[in-house]
C-alpha positions in Angstrom: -48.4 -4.8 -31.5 -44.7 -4.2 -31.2 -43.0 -5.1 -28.4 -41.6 -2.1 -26.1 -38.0 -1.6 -25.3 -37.1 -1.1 -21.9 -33.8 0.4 -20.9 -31.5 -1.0 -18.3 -31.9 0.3 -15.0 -28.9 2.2 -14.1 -27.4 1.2 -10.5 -28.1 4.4 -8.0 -25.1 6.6 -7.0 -24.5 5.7 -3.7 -21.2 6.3 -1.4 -19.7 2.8 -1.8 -20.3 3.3 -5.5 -18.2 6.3 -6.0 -15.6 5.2 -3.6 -14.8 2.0 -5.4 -15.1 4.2 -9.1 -12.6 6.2 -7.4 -10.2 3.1 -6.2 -10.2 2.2 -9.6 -9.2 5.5 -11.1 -6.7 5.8 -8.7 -5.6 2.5 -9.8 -5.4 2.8 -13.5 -4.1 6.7 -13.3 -2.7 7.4 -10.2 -4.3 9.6 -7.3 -3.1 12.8 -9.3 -5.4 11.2 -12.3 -7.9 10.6 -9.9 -10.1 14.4 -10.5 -14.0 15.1 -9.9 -14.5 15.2 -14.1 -13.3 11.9 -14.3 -14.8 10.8 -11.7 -18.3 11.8 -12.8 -17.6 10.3 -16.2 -16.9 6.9 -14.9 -19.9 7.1 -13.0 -21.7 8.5 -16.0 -23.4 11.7 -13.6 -22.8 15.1 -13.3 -19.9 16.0 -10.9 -21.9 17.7 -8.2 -24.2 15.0 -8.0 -21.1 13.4 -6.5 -20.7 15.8 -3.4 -24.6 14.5 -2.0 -23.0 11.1 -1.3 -19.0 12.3 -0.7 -18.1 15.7 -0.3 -14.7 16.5 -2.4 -11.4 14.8 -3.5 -9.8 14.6 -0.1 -12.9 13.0 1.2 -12.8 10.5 -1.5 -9.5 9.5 -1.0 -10.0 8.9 2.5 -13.2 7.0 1.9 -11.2 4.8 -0.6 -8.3 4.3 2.1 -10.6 3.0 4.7 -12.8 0.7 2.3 -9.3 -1.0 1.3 -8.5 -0.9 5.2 -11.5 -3.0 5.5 -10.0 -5.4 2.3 -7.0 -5.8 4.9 -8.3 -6.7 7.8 -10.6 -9.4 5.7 -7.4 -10.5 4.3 -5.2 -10.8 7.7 -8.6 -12.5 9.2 -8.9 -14.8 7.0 -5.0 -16.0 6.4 -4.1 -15.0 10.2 -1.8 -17.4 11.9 -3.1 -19.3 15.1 -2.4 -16.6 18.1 -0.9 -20.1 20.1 2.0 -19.3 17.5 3.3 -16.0 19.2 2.5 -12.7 18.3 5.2 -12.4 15.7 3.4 -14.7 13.2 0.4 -12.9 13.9 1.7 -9.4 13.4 3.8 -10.7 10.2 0.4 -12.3 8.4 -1.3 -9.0 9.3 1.6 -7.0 7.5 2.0 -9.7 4.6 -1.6 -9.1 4.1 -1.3 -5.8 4.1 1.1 -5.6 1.5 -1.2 -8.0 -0.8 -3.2 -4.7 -1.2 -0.6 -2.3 -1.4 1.2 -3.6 -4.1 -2.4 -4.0 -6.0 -3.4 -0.5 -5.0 0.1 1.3 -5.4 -1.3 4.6 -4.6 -2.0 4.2 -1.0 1.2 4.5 0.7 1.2 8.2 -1.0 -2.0 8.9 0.2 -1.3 7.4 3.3 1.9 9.6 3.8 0.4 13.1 2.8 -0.6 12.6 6.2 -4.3 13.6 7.7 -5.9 10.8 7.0 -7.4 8.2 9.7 -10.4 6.7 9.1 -12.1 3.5 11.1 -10.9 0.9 9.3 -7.6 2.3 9.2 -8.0 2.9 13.3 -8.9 -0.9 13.5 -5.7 -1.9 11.6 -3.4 -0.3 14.0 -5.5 -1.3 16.9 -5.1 -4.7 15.6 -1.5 -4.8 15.2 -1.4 -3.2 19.5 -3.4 -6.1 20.5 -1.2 -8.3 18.8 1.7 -7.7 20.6 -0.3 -6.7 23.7 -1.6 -10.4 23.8 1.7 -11.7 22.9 2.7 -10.6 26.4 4.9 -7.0 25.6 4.4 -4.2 27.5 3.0 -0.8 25.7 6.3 1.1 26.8 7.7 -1.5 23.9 4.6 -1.8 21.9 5.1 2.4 21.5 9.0 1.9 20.2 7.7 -1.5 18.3 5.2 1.0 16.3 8.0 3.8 15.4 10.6 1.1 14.4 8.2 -0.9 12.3 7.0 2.9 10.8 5.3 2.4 7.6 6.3 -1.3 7.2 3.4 -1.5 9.4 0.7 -0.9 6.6 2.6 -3.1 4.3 4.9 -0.6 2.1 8.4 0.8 3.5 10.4 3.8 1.6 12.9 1.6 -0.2 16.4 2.7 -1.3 16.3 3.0 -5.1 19.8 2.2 -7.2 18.6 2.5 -11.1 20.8 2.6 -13.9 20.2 6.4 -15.3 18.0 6.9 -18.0 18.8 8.9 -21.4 15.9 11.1 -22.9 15.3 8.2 -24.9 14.4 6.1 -21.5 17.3 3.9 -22.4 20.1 3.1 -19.7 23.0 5.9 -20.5 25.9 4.0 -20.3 28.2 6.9 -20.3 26.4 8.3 -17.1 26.2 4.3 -15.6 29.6 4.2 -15.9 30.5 7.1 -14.2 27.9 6.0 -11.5 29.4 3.3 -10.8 32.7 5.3 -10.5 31.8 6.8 -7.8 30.0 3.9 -6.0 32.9 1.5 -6.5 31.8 -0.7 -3.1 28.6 -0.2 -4.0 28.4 -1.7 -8.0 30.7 -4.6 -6.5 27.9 -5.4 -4.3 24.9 -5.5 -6.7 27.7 -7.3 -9.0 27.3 -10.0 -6.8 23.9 -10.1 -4.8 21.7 -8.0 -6.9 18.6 -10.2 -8.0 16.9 -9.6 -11.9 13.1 -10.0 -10.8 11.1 -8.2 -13.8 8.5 -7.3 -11.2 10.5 -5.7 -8.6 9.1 -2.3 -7.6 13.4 -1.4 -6.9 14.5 -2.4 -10.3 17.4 -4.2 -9.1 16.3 -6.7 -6.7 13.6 -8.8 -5.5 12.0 -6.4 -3.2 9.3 -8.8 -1.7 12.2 -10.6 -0.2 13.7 -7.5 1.3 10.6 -6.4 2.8 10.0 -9.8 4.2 14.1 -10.2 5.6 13.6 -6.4 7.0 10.5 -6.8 8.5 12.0 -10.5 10.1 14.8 -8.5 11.6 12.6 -6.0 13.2 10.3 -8.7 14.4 13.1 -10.8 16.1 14.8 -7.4 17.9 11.5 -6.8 19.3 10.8 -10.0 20.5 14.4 -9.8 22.5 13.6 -7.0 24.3 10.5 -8.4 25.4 
């Protein structure tokens, strides 16, 4: 009697599922990669089967922006300094550790600031960061001017000013159009002449951007804390 083959079970489509199929789109091809076909094919189903358990893109990437919201705050909670520090080394772990996941998951902050999305987990970060400061002893009138200063540093990712050397069709440096570049920026190639850090992994290309977020976000910090 021969013995009878079973097939694997395949794991049931369920929300968390195609939210973290999605994350992992989004990671590999950005959130513009990230489409219902492809979706579907990485979950092996039909693409309307996905809209029982999350109905469109937008509500995807929302669902995928709050699951990773709930990474964060597992992440702060788990490296957060002792609140008998202060609230600035409270608030600056939560930021750090929101920052962990950016970098990892570099298509948030776009998502994040085509604007319309909140979601719990997202709600619970900023409440977080509040009662932070709140705790720490500052008054909300601050807290309110403490949240627009610290902007999108907040969630761990800033707009950063971008110097690159231009790049020929090719996608090598054109030295021709660097030169002139730096021409015109005469102050401004002396500086990086002389401060500019090579770190291979920067995100700016001509510096060590993890230090610059961290010295920005210090500075913000400490002019906060005086005006309290």
């Amino acid at each position: 009697m021969s013995a009878i083959e079973i097939a694997p079970r395949r794991e049931p489509l369920s929300r968390e599922r195609v939210l973290r199929t999605a994350i992992g789109i989004a990671d590999s091809h950005g959130i513009q990669g990230l489409t219902m076909r492809r979706l579907a094919e990485g979950l092996g189903v039909e693409p309307m089967s996905i809209y029982y358990h999350v109905r469109g893109k937008d509500a995807i990437v929302s669902g995928a922006v709050d699951l990773l919201f709930v990474d964060v705050g597992a992440r702060a909670a788990s490296a957060s300094a002792s609140p008998d520090s202060g609230w600035r080394p409270v608030l600056r772990t939560r930021i750090l550790a929101a920052r962990e996941v950016m970098l990892e998951h570099p298509w948030v902050p776009r998502a994040l600031e085509s604007g319309g999305i909140m979601t719990p987990a997202l709600a619970t970060w900023i409440n977080g960061n509040v009662a932070a400061m709140h705790d720490g002893g500052l008054s909300f009138d601050l807290i309110h001017h403490a949240l627009h200063t610290l902007g999108s540093r907040q969630f761990g990712f800033s707009q950063e000013l971008v110097l690159e050397d231009p790049r020929g069709a090719d996608g090598e440096v054109d030295q021709q159009a660097a030169a002139e570049l730096g021409g015109l920026m005469p102050h401004v190639a002396a500086m990086l002449g002389e401060v500019a850090h090579d770190d291979p992994d920067s995100t700016l290309g001509w510096c060590d951007d993890q230090a610059e977020f961290e010295f920005a976000l210090d500075v913000l910090l400490e002019g906060i804390e005086r005006r309290a």
